[in-house]
MIVEXFI-99698 format. One record per atom (N, C-alpha, C, O): atom name; residue in three letters; x negated, y negated, z negated; residue number from 1; chain. Coordinates in steps of 0.02 Angstrom, whole numbers, plus 50000, padded with zeros to 5 digits. Each point is the difference from the previous one (the first is absolute). Example, Ala and Ser with C-alpha at 12.3 -4.5 7.8 and 13.67 -1.06 7.14 Angstrom:
# MIVEXFI-99698
+------+------+-------+-------+-------+-----+-----+
| atom | type |     X |     Y |     Z | seq | mol |
+------+------+-------+-------+-------+-----+-----+
|    N |  ALA | 49340 | 50284 | 49610 |   1 |   A |
|   CA |  ALA | 50045 | 49941 | 50000 |   1 |   A |
|    C |  ALA | 49955 | 49940 | 50000 |   1 |   A |
|    O |  ALA | 49948 | 50001 | 49967 |   1 |   A |
|    N |  SER | 50070 | 49946 | 50069 |   2 |   A |
|   CA |  SER | 49958 | 49941 | 49997 |   2 |   A |
|    C |  SER | 50039 | 49945 | 49963 |   2 |   A |
|    O |  SER | 49975 | 49945 | 49992 |   2 |   A |
+------+------+-------+-------+-------+-----+-----+
# end
This chain:
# MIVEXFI-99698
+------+------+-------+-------+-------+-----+-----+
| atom | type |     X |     Y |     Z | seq | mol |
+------+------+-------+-------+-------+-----+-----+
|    N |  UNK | 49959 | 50059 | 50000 |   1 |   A |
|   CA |  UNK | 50041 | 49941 | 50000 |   1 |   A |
|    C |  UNK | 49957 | 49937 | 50000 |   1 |   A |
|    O |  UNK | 50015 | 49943 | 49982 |   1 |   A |
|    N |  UNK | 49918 | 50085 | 50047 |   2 |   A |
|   CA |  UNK | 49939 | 49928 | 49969 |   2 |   A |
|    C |  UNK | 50052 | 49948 | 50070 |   2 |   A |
|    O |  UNK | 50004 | 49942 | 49978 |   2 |   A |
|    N |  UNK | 50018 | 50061 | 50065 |   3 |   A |
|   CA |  UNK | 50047 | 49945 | 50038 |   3 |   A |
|    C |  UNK | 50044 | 49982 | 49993 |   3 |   A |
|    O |  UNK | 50025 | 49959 | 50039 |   3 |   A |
|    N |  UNK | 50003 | 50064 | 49909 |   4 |   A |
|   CA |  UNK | 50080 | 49966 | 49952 |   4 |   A |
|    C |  UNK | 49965 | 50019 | 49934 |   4 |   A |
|    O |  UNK | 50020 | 50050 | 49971 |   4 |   A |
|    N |  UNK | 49935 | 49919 | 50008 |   5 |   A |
|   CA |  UNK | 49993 | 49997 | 49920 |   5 |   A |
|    C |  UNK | 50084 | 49982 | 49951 |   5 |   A |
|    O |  UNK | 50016 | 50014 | 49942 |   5 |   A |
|    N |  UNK | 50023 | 49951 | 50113 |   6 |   A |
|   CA |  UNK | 50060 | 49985 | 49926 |   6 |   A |
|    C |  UNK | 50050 | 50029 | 50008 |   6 |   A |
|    O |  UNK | 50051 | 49976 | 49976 |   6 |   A |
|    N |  UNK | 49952 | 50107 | 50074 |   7 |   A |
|   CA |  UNK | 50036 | 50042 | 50006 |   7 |   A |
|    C |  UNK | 49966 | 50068 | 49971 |   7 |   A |
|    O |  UNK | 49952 | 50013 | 50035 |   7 |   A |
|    N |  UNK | 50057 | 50037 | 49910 |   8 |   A |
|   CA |  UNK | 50017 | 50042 | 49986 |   8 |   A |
|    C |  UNK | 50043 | 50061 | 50018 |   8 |   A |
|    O |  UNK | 50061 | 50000 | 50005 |   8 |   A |
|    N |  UNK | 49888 | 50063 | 50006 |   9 |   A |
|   CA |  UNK | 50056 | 50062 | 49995 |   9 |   A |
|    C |  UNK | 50016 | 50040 | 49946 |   9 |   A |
|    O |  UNK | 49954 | 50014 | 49961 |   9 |   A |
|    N |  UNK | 50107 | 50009 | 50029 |  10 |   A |
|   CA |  UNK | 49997 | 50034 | 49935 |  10 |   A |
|    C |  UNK | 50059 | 50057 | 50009 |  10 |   A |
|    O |  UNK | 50049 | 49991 | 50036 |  10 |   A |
|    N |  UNK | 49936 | 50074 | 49923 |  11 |   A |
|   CA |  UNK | 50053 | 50042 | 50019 |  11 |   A |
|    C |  UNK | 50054 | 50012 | 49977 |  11 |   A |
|    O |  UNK | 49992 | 50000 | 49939 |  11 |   A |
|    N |  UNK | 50083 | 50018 | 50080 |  12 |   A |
|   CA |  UNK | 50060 | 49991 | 49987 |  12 |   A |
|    C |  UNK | 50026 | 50070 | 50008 |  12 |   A |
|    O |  UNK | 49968 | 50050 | 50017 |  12 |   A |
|    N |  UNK | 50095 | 49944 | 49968 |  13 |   A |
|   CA |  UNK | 50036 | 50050 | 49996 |  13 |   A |
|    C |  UNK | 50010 | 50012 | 50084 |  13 |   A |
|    O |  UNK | 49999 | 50059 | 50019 |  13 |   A |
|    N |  UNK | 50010 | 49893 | 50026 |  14 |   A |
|   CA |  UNK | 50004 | 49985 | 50061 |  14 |   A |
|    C |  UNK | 49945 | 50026 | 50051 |  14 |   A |
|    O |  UNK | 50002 | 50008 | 50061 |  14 |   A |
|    N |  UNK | 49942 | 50003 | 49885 |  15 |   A |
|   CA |  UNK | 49941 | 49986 | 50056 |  15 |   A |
|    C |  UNK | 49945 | 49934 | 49964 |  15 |   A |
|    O |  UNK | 50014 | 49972 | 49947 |  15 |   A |
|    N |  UNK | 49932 | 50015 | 50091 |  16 |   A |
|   CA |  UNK | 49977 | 49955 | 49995 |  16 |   A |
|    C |  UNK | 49980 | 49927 | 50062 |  16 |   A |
|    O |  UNK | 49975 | 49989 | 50055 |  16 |   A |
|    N |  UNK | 50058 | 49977 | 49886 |  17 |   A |
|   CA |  UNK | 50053 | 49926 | 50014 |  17 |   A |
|    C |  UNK | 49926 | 49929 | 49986 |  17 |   A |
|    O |  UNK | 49954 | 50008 | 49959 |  17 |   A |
|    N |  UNK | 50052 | 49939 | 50081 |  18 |   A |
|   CA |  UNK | 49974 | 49950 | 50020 |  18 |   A |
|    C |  UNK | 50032 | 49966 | 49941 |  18 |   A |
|    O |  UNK | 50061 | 49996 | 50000 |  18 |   A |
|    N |  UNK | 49898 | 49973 | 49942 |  19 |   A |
|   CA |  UNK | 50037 | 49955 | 49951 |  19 |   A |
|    C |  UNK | 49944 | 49935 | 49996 |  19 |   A |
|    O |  UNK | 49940 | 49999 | 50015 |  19 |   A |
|    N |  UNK | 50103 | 49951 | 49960 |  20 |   A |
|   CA |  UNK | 49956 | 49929 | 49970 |  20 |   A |
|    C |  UNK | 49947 | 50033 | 49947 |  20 |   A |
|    O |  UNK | 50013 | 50028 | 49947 |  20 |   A |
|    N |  UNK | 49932 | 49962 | 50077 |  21 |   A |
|   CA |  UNK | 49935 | 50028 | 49944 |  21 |   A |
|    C |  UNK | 50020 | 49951 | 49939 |  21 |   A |
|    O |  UNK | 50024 | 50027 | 49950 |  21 |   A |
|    N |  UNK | 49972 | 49930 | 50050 |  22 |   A |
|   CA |  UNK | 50040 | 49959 | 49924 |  22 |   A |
|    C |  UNK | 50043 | 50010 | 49971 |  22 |   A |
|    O |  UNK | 50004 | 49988 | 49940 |  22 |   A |
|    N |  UNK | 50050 | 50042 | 50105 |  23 |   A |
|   CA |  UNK | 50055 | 50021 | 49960 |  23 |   A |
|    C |  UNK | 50022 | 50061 | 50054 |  23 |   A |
|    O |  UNK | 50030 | 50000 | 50054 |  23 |   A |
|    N |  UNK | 49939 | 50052 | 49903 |  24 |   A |
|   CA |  UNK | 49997 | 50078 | 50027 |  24 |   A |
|    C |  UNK | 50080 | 50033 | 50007 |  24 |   A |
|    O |  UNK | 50015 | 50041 | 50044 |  24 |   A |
|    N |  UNK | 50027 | 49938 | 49912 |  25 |   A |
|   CA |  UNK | 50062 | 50008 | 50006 |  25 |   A |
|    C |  UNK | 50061 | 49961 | 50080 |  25 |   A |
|    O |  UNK | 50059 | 50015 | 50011 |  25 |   A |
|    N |  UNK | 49889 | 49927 | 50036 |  26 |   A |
|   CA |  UNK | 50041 | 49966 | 50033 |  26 |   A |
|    C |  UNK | 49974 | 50027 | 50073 |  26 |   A |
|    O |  UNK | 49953 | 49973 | 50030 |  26 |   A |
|    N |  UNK | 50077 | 50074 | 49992 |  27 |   A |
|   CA |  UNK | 50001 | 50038 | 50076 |  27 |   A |
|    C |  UNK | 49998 | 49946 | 50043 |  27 |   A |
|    O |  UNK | 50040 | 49954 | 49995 |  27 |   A |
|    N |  UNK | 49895 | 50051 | 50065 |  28 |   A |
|   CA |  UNK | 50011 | 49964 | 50048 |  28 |   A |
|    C |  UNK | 50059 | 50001 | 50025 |  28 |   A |
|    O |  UNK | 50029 | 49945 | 49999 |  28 |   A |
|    N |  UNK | 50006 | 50108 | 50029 |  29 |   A |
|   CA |  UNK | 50036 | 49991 | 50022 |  29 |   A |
|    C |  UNK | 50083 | 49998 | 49983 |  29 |   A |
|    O |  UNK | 50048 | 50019 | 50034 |  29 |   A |
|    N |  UNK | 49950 | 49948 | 49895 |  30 |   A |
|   CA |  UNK | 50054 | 49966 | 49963 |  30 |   A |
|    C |  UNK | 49977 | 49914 | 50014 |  30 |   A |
|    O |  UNK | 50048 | 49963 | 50012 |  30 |   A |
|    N |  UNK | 49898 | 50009 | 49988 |  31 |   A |
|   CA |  UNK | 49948 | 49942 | 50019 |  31 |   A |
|    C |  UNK | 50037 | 49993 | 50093 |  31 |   A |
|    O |  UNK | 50034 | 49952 | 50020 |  31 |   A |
|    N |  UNK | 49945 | 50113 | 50024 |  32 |   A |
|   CA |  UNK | 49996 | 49961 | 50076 |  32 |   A |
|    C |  UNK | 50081 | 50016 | 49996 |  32 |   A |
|    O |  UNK | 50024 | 49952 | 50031 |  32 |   A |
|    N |  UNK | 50019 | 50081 | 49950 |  33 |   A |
|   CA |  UNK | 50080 | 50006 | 49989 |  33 |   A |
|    C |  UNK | 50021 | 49922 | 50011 |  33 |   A |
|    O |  UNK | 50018 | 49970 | 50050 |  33 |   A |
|    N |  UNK | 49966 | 49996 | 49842 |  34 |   A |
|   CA |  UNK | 50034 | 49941 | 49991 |  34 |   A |
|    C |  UNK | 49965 | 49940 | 50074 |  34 |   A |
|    O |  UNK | 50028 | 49952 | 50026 |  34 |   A |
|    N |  UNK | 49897 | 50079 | 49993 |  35 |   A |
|   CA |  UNK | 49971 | 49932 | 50032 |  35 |   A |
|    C |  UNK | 50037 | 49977 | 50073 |  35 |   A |
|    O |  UNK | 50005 | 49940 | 50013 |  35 |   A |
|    N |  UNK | 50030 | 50130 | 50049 |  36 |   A |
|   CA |  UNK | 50022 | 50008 | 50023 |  36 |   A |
|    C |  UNK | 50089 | 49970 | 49988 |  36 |   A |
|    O |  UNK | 50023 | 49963 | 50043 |  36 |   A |
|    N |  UNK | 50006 | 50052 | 49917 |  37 |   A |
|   CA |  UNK | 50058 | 49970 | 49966 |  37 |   A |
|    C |  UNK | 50009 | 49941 | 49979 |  37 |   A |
|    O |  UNK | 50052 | 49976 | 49978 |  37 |   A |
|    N |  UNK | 49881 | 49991 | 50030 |  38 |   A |
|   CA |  UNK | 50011 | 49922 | 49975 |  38 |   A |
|    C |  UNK | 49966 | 49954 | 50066 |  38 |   A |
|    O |  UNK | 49984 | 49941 | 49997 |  38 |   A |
|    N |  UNK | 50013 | 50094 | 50047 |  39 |   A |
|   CA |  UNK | 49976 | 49976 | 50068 |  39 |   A |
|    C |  UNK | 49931 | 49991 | 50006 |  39 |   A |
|    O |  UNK | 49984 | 49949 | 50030 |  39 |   A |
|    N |  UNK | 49969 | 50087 | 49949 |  40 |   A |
|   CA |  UNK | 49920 | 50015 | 49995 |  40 |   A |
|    C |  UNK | 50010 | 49902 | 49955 |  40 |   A |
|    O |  UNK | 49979 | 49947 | 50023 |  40 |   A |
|    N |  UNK | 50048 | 50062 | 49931 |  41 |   A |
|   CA |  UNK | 49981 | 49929 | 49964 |  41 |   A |
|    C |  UNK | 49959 | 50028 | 49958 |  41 |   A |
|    O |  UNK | 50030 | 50025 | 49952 |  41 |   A |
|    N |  UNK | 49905 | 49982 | 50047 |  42 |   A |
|   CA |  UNK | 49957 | 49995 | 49934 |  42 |   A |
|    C |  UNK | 50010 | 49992 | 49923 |  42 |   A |
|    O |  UNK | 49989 | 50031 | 49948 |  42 |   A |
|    N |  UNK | 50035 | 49909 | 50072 |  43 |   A |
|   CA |  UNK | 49998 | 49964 | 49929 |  43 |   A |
|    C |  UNK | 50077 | 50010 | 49982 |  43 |   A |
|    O |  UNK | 50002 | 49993 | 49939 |  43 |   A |
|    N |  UNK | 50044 | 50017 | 50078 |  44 |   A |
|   CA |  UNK | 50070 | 50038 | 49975 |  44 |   A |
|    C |  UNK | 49970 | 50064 | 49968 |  44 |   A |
|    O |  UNK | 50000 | 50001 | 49938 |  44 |   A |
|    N |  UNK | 49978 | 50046 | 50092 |  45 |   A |
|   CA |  UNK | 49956 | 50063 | 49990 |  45 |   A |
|    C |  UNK | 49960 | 49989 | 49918 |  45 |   A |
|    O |  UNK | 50013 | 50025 | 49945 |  45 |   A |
|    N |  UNK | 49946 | 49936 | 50072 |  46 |   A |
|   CA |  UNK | 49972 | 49991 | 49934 |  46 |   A |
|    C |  UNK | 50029 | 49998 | 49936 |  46 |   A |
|    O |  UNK | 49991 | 50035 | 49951 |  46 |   A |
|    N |  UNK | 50062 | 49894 | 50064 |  47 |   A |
|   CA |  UNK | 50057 | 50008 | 49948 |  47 |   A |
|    C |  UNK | 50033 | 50047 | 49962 |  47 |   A |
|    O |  UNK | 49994 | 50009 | 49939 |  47 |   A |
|    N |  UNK | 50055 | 50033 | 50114 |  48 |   A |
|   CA |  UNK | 50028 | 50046 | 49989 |  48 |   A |
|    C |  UNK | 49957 | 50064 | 49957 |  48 |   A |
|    O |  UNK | 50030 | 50038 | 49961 |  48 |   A |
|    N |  UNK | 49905 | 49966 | 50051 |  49 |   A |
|   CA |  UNK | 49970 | 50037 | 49963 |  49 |   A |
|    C |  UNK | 49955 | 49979 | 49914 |  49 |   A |
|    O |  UNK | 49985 | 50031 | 49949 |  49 |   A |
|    N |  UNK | 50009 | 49897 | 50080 |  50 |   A |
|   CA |  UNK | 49972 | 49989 | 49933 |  50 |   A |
|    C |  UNK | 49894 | 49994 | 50008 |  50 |   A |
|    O |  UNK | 49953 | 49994 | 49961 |  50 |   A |
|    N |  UNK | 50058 | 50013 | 50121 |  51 |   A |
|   CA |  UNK | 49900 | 50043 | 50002 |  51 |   A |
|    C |  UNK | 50000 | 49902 | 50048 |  51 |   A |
|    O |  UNK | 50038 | 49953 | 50015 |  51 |   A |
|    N |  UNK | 49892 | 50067 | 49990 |  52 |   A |
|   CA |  UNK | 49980 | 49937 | 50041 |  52 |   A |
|    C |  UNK | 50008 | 49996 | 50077 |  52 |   A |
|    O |  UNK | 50011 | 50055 | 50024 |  52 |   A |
|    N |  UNK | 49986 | 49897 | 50019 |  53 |   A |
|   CA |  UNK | 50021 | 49991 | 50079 |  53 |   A |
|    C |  UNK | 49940 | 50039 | 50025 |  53 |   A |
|    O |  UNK | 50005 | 50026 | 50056 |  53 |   A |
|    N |  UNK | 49915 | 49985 | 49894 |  54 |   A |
|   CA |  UNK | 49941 | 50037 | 50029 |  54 |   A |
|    C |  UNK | 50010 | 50086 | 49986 |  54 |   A |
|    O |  UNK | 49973 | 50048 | 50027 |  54 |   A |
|    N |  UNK | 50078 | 49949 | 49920 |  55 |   A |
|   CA |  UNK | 50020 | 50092 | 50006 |  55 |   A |
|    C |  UNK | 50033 | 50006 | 50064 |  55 |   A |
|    O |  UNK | 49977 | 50035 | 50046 |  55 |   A |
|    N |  UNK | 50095 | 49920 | 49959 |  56 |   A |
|   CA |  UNK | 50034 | 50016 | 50064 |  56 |   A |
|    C |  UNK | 49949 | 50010 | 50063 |  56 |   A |
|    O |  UNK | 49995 | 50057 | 50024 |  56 |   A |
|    N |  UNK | 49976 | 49900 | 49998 |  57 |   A |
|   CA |  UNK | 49959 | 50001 | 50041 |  57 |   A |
|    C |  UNK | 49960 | 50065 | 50011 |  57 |   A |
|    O |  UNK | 49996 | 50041 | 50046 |  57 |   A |
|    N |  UNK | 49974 | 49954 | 49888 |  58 |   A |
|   CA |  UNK | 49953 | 50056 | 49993 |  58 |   A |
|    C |  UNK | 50058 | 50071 | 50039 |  58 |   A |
|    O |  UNK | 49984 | 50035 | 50048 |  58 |   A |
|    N |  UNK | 50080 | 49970 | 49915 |  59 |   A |
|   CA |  UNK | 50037 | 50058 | 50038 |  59 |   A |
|    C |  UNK | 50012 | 50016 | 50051 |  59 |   A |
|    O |  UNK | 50007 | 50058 | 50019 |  59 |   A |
|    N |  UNK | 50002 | 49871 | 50029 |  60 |   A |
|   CA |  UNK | 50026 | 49987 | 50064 |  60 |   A |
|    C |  UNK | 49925 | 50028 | 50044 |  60 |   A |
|    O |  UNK | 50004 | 50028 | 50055 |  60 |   A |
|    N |  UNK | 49943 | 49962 | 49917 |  61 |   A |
|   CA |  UNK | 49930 | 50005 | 50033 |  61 |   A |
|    C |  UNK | 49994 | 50088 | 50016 |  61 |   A |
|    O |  UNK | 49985 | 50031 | 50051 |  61 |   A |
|    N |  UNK | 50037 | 49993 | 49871 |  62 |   A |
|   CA |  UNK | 50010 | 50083 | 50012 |  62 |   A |
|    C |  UNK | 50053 | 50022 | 50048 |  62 |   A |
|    O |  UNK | 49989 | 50044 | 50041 |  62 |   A |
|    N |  UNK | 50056 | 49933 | 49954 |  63 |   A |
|   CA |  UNK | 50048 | 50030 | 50036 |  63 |   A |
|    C |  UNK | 49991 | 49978 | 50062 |  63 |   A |
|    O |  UNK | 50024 | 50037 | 50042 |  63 |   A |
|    N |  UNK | 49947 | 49909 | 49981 |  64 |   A |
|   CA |  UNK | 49987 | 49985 | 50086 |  64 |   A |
|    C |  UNK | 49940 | 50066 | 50021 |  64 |   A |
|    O |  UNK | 49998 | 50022 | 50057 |  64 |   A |
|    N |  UNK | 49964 | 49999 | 49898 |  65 |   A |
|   CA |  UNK | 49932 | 50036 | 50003 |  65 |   A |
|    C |  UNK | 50043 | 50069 | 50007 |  65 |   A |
|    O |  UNK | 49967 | 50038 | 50035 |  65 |   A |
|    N |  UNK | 50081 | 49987 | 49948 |  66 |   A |
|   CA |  UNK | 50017 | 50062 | 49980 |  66 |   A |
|    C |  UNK | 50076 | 49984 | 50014 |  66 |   A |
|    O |  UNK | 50037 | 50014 | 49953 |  66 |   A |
|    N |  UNK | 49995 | 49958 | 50104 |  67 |   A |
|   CA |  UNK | 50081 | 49975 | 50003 |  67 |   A |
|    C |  UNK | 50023 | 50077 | 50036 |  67 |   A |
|    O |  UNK | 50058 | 50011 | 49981 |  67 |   A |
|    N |  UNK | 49917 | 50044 | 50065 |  68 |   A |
|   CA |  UNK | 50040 | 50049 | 50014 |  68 |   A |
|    C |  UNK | 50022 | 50057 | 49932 |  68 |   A |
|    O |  UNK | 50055 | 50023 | 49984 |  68 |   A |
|    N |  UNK | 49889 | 49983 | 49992 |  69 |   A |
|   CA |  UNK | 50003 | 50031 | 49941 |  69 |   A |
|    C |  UNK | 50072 | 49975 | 49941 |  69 |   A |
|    O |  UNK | 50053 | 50022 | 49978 |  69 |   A |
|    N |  UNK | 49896 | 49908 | 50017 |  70 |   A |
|   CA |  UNK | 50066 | 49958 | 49941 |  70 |   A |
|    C |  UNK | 50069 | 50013 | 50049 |  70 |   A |
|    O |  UNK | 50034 | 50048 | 49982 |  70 |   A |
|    N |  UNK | 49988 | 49921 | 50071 |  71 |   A |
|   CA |  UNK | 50062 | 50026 | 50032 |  71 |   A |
|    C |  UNK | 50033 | 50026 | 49972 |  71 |   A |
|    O |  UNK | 50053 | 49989 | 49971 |  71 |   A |
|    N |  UNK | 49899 | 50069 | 50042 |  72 |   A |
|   CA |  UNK | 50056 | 50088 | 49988 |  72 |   A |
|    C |  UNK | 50015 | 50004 | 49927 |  72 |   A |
|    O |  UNK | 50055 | 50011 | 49976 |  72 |   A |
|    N |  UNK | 49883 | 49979 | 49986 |  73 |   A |
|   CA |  UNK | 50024 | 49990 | 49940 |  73 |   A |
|    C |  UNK | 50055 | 49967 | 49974 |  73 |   A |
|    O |  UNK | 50039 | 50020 | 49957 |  73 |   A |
|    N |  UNK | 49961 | 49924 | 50076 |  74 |   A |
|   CA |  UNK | 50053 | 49954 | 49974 |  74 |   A |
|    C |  UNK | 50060 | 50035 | 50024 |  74 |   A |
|    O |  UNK | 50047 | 49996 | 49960 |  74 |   A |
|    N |  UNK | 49962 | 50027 | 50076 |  75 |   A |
|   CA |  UNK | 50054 | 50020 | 50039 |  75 |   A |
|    C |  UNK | 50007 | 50068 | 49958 |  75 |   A |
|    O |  UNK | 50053 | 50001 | 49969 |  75 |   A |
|    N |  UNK | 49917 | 50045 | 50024 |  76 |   A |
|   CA |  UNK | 50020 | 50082 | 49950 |  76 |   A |
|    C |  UNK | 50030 | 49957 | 49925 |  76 |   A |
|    O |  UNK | 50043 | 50027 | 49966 |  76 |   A |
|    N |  UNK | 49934 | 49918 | 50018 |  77 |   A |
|   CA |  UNK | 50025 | 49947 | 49929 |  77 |   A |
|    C |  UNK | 50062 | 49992 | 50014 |  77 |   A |
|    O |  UNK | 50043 | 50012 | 49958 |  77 |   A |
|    N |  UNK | 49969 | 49971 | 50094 |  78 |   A |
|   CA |  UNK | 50063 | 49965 | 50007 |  78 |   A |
|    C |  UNK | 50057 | 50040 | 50014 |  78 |   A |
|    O |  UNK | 50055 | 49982 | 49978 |  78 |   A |
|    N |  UNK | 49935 | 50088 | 50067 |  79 |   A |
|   CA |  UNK | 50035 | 50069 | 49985 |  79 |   A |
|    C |  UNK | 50007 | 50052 | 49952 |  79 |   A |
|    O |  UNK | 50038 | 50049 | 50000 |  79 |   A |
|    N |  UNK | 49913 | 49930 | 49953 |  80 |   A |
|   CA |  UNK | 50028 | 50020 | 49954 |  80 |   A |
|    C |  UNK | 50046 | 49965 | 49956 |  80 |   A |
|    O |  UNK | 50053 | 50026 | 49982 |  80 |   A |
|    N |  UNK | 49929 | 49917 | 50002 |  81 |   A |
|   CA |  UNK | 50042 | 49951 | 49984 |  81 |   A |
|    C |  UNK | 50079 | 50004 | 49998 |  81 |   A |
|    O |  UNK | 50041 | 49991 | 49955 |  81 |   A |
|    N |  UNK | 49967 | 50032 | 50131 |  82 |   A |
|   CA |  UNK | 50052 | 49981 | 50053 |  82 |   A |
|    C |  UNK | 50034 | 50065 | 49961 |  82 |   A |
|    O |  UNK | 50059 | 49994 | 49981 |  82 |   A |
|    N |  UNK | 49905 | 50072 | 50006 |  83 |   A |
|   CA |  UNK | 50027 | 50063 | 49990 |  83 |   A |
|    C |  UNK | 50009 | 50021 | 49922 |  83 |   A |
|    O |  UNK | 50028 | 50053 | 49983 |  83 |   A |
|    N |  UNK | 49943 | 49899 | 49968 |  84 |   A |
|   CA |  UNK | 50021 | 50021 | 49935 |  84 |   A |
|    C |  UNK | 50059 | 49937 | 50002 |  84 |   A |
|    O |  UNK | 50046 | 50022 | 49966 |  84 |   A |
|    N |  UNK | 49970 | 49918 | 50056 |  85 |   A |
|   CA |  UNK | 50053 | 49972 | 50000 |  85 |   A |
|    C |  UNK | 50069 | 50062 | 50005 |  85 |   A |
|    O |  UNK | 50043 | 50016 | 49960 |  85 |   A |
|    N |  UNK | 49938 | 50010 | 50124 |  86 |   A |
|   CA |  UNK | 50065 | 50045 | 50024 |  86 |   A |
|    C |  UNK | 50012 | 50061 | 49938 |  86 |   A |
|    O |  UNK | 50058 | 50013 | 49982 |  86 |   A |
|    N |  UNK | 49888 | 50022 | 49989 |  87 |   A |
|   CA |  UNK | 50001 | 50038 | 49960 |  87 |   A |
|    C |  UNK | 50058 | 49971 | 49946 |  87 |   A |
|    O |  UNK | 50056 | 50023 | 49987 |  87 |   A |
|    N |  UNK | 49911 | 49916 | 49985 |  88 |   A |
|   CA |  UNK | 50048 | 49970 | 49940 |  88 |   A |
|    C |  UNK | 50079 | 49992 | 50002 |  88 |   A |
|    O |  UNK | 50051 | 50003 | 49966 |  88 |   A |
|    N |  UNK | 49923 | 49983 | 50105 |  89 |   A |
|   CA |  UNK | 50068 | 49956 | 50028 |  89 |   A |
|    C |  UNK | 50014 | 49914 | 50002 |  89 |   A |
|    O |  UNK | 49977 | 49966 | 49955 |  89 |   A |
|    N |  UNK | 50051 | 50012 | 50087 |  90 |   A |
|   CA |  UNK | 49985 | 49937 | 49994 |  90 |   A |
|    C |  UNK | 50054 | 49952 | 49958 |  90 |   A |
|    O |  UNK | 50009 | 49947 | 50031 |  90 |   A |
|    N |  UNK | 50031 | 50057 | 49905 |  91 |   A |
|   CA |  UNK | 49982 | 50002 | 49963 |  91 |   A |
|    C |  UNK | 49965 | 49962 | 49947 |  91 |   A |
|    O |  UNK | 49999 | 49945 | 49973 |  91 |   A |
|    N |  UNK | 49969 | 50120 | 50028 |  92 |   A |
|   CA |  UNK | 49937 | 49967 | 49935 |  92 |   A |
|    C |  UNK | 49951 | 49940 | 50022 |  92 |   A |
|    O |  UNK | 49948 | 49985 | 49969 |  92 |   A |
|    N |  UNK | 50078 | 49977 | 50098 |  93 |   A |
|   CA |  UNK | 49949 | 49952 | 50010 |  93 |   A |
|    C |  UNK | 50054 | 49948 | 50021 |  93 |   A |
|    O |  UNK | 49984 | 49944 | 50017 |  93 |   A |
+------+------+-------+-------+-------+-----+-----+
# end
């Protein structure tokens, strides 16, 4: 990771997941999710998380370096998502 020093890997129940090295708990790609959702605004991004406009960045840098990969990822996130909703029922949301 010596080319994203402020991205971290660490292993999950999932697999092993791309997180904020500062805050090992905040998944890139919960980071390129909100950054994408707020119209690649940075600094909305930042906010919403509480980290600095140089973490966001820093995420946006990984995920441009590694965007087919992140993709799919994001996308198996979001089906599952999509499929423990249907499981629940919709409902509970």
């Amino acid at each position: 990771m010596d080319e994203h020093p402020a991205i971290a890997l660490v292993s999950t129940r999932q697999g092993r997941r791309a997180v904020l090295a500062s805050r090992p708990r905040l998944q890139v790609i919960d980071v390129v999710g909100t950054w994408k959702g707020e119209g690649q605004d940075v600094g909305a991004t930042a906010r919403y998380f509480g980290i600095s406009d140089d973490e966001v960045r820093a995420v946006v840098a990984y995920y441009v370096a590694n965007k087919d990969e992140m993709d799919d990822e994001i996308r198996r996130h979001l089906d599952a998502q999509q499929e423990y909703k249907r499981v629940l029922g919709s409902d509970a949301f």
